[in-house]
C-alpha positions in Angstrom: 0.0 0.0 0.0 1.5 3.2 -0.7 1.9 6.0 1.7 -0.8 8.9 1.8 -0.1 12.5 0.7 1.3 14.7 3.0 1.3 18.6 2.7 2.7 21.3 5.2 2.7 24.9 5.8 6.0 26.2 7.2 5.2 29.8 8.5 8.4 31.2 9.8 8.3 33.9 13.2 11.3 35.7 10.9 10.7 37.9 8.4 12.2 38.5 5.1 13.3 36.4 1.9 16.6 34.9 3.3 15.1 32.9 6.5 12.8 31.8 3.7 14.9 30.2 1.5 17.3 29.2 4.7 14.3 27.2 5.7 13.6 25.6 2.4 17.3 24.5 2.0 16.9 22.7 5.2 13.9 21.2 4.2 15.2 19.8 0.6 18.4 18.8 2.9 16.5 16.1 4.9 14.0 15.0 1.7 17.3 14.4 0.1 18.3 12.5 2.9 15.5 10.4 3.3 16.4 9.2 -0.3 13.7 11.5 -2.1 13.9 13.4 -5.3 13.1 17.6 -4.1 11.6 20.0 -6.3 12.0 23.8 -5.1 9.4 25.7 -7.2 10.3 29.4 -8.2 8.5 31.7 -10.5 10.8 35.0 -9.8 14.3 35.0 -11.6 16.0 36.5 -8.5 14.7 34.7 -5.5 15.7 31.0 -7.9 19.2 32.7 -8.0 19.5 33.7 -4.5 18.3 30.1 -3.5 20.8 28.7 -6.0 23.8 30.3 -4.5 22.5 29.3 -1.1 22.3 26.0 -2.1 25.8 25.9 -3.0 27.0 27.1 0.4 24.3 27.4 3.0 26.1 25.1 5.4 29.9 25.5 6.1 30.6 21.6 5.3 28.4 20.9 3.1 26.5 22.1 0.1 23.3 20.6 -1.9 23.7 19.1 -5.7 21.5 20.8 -7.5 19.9 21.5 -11.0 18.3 25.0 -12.1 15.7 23.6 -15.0 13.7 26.4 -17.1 11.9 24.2 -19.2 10.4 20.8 -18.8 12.3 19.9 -21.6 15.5 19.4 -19.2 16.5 16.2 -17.5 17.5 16.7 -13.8 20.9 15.2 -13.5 20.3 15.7 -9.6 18.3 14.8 -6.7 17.1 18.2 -5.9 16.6 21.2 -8.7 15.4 24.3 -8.5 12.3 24.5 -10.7 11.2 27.6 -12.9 8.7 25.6 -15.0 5.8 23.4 -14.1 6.8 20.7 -12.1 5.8 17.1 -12.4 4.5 14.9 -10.2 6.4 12.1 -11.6 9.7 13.6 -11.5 10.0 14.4 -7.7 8.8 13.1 -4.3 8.9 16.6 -2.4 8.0 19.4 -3.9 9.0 22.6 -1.8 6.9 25.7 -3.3 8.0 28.8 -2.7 6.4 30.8 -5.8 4.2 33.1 -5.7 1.0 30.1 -7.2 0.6 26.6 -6.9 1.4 24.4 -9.4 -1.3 23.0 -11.8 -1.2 19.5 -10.0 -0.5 20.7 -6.3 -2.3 18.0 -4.8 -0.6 15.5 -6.5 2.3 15.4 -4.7 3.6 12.5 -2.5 4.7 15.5 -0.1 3.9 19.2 -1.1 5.7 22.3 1.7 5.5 25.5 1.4 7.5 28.3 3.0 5.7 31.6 4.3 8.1 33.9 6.2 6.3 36.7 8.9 5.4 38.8 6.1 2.6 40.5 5.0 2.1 40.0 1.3 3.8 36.3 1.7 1.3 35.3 4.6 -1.5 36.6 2.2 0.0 34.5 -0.2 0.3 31.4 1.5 -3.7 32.0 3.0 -4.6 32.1 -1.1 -2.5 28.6 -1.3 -4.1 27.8 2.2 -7.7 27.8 0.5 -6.6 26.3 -3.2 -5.3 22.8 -1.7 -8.9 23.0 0.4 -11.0 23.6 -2.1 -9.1 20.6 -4.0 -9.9 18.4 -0.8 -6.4 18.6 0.9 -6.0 19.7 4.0 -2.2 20.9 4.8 -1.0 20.8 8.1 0.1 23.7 9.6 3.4 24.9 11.4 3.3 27.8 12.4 6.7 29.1 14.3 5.0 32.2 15.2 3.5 30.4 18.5 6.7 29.1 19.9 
């Protein structure tokens, strides 16, 4: 029998882009770990190249392998790639979304995260994400950091 769905909402107590993609490097870190295939969705040239150089050296002894794919033309050669086209269910087992919609098959995902840091336009973001995996019948659970 295979394993259900999973989704998560990350909201972060700190603010700003960096904790954001610090947060999502750690979480495609221990997917890769666990032996899956990670996905970090992007639809904003510079946030995919900010998380791209942190990916290369957001830990002092280590860094991620990683794959920047534009098209869905492009073969990952990696286990974890930063995505700027529509990702496929197929082709990874966590998809980390940190652009700005969902993708088209969101609740197709073995695990779908997303990342909201304590900002305004990001929370109102992730509430609009919040109510599009509802109204396709998945319920994410929430972590919210903010009540720590």
């Amino acid at each position: 029998m295979s394993e259900p769905a999973r989704y998560w909402f990350h909201i972060l107590a700190q603010s700003g882009e960096d904790a954001r993609l610090r947060h999502a490097a750690r979480l495609a870190e221990k997917a890769w770990h666990e032996g899956d295939r990670v996905g970090i969705y992007c639809d904003d040239d510079p946030l995919a190249a900010a998380l791209d150089d942190l990916l290369w050296s957001y830990r002092p002894d280590a860094f991620l392998p990683h794959d920047w794919l534009n098209s869905n033309d492009q073969q990952p050669a990696s286990p974890v790639a930063i995505l700027q086209c529509q990702p496929s269910e197929q082709d990874w087992d966590t998809l980390i979304v940190l652009a700005s919609v969902l993708p088209a098959s969101a609740d197709r995902f073995a695990r779908l995260a997303l990342v909201a840091s304590n900002d305004a336009e990001v929370l109102d973001q992730a509430r609009r994400h919040f109510r599009q995996l509802r109204d396709l019948g998945v319920t994410p659970q929430v972590h919210d950091q903010r009540r720590r």
